[in-house]
N, C-alpha and C positions, 0 to 999 in steps of 0.2 A: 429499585424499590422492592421491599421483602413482599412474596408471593405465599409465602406460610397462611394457612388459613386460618390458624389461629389469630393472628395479627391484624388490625381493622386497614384496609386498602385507601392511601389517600384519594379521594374523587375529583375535589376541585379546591381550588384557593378562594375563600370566599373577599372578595374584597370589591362591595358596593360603593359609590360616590368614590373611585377611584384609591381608596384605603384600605391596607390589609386588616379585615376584623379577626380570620380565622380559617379554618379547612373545615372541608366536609369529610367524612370516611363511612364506609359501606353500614357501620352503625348508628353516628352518630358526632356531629358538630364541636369542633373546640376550638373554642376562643384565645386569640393570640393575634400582637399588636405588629409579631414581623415575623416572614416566615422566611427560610431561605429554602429553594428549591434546589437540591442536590442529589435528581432520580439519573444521570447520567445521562447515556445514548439508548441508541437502539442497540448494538454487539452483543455478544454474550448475554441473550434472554436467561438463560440458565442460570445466572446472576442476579435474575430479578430487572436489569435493564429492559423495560418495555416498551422505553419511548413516550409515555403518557405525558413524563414531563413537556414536550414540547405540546401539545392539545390544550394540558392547564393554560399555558404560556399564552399559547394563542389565543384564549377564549378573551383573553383577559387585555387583548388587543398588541400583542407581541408581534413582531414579522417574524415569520419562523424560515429560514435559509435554507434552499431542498437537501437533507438526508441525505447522505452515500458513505458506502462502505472507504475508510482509510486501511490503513496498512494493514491490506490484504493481498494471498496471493493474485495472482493473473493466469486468465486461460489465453492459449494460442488455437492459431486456427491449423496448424500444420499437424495431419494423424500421427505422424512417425516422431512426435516428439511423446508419446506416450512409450516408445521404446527407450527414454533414454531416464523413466522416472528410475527414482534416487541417486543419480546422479550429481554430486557435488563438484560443482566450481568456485575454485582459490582463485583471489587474485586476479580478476578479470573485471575488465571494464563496463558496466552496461549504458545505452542511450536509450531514452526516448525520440524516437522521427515522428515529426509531424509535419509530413508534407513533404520527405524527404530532412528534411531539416534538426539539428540538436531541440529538444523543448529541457530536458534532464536529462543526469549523469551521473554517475555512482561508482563508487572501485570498492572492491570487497568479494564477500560470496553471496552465492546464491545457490539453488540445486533446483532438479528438475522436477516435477511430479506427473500424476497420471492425467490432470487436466492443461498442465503449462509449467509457471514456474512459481517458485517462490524464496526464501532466502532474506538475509538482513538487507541489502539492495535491492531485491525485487520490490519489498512489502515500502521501504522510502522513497520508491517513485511510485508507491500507486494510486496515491491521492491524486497526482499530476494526472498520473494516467486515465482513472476514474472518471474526473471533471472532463476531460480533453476529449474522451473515447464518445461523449455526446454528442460531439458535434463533428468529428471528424477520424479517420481510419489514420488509427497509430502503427507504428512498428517497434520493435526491440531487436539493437542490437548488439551483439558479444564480442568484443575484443580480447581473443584467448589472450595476446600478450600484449599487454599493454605501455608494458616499457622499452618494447622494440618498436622502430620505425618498419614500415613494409620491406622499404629495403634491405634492413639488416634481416628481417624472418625468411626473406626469397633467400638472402647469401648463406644462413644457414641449412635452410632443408637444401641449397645446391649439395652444400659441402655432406650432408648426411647421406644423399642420392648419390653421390661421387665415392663416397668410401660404405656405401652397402649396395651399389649397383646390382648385385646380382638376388638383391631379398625381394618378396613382395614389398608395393609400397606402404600395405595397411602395415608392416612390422618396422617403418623408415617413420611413420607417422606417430607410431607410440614414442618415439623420442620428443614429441611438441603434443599431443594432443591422448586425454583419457581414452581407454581401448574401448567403452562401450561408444563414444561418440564418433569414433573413426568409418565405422559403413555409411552410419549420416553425410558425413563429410565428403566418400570417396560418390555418394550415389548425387548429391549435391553436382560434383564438379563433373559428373558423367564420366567416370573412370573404372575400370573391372578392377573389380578385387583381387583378380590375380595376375595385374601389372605389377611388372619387375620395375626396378628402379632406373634400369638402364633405358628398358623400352616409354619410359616418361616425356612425352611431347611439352615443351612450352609452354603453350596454353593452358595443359593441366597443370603444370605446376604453378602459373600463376591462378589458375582457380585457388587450387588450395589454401595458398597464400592469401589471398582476397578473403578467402571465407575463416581463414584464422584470424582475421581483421576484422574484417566485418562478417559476423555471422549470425541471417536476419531472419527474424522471427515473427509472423503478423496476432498483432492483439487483438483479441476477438470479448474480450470482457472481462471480469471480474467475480470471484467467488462471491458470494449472498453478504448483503449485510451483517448476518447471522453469524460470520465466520471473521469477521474483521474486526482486529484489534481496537480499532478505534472508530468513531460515527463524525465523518466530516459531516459541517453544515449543522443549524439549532438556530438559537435564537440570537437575531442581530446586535450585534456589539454595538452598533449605533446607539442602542434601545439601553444602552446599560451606562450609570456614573464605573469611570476605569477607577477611578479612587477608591468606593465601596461597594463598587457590582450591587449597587440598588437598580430598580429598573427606573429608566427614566418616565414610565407611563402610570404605573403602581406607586404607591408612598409605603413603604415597610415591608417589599418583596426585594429579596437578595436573591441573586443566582451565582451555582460555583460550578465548574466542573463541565463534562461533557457535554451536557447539554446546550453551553453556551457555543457561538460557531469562532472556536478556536480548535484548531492541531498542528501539529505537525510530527518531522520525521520522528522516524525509532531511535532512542537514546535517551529515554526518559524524560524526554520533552512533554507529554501531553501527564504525564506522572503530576512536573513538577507544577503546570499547569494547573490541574486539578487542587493539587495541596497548595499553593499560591493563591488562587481566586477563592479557595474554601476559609482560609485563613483572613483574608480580606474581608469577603461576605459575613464571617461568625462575628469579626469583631467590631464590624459596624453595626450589628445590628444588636451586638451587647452594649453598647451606647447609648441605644433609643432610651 
C-alpha cells in the first residue's frame, strides 16, 4: 500500500450488514459496490507492504493464519560459521532433520553469510524450516557430494592420500572441498593442520568422509520478517470462493495476492500466484 503522504491511506473496508458499501481513508469515505484487497504481506515495508491488509480483513471477521517470514535466509547457532561468510556452494545437497529425521531437501546452491546461510536452496526450505523451528530444534545438513556414495568419497580421498602421502592433509583436501571450509572440516574431525597424509589414522579419515556427507549445522532461526521475500500465513483460504476469491463472509470483497495464505518455493511460483488470483479477483468483480 503507497506510504506517499501525498496519497490518502486506505483505513478500513466499510461494509455494514455484511456488504461492501466502500473504504474509509485518512481523508475521507468513497463509495464502491466491490473492493478487491491487494495490499500484499508484511516483507519489504519499504514497498509500502505493511500488513494492514490482514487488520481490515480481520475486523471484517476473516481468520487471519499467524504471519512468518518465507524464503528467507536462516541463522545457525555454530560461531565459526561466521568465518566461512561469502562462501559459495555448487552442487550440494541440503536437508532439513527434524528429530534426526529428512522433513526437506534441495540440490543446488547456496552460500554462506555472517549470520548462517542463504542461497536459492537455503531460502526454498525456509518456510518448512520457519513453521517447524516452533515447535521443535531443527538441523541442516550439506552433502558436499552428492553423486557419490560414502563409499566411493572414502575410495577416493584413500587414492589421493596414497599418491600425496607426503603433503599436509589441508592440501589432499582442496582436491574435494573449497580452501576456505577446509580448517572447519580438519578442526571438526580433531585433526592438526599439519598432518601429513601418510601419518592419517582411520578414524580420521573416516571423519572426514562423514562430514563431506553429512555436514551438520544447528538452526537457530530466521532473518526478520522485514527481509523475507515472501510473508507465509494471511487470510484463510477457507474464507475465500477458489472460483472468484470473493470472501465467503463479505458480498463484494475480493482478495489477490500475498495477503491471501498462499506460497510457496522460489521460482516464480508465488509471482504467478499473485498475477493468477489478481486476475481472478478483477474480473469477478467487473461482473458485479
Amino acid at each position: 500500500m503507497a506510504t506517499n503522504s501525498d496519497i490518502d491511506r486506505v483505513r478500513e473496508i466499510l461494509a455494514p450488514n455484511r456488504r461492501v458499501q466502500g473504504v474509509s481513508t485518512d481523508t475521507e469515505p468513497f463509495e464502491a459496490d466491490q473492493v478487491v484487497l491487494a495490499t500484499g504481506g508484511a516483507s519489504y515495508p519499504e514497498t509500502g507492504s505493511s500488513g494492514d491488509g490482514y487488520e481490515m480483513a480481520k475486523r471484517l471477521g476473516h481468520t487471519i493464519c499467524p504471519i512468518r517470514p518465507s524464503l528467507v535466509p536462516l541463522k545457525v547457532k555454530e560461531s565459526w560459521g561466521r568465518d566461512l561468510q561469502g562462501l559459495t556452494l555448487k552442487n550440494v545437497r541440503v536437508k532439513i532433520l527434524q528429530g534426526g529425521k529428512p522433513a526437506g531437501e534441495e540440490f543446488g546452491e547456496m552460500f554462506f553469510t555472517r549470520f548462517g546461510v542463504s542461497g536459492p536452496i537455503i531460502l526454498s526450505l525456509s518456510g518448512l524450516a520457519v513453521e517447524r523451528m516452533e515447535r521443535e530444534k531443527l538441523e541442516l545438513t550439506i552433502d558436499f557430494k552428492p553423486a557419490l556414495l560414502r563409499e566411493r568419497v572414502e575410495k577416493r580421498l584413500i587414492g589421493e592420500i596414497q599418491k600425496e602421502s607426503r603433503k599436509f592433509i589441508r592440501t589432499v583436501l582442496s582436491r574435494f572441498l573449497p580452501q576456505k571450509i577446509i580448517p572447519i572440516f580438519l578442526y571438526r574431525a580433531g585433526i592438526a593442520p599439519d598432518l601429513r597424509g601418510a601419518e592419517m589414522r582411520i578414524r580420521e579419515r573416516k571423519s572426514l568422509v562423514d562430514l563431506m556427507k553429512d555436514f551438520r549445522l544447528t538452526l537457530q532461526g530466521a532473518r526478520p520478517l522485514e527481509e523475507a521475500i515472501v510473508t507465509a500465513g494471511g487470510i484463510s483460504v477457507k474464507e475465500i470462493d477458489p472460483y472468484t476469491m470473493e470472501s465467503k463472509i463479505i458480498q463484494g470483497l475480493f482478495f489477490c495476492g500475498e495477503v491471501i495464505d498462499v506460497d510457496g518455493v522460489s521460482g516464480g511460483y508465488n509471482l504467478q500466484a499473485a498475477f493468477s488470483t489478481g486476475r481472478m479477483a478483477g474480473e469477478a468483480a467487473s461482473r458485479r
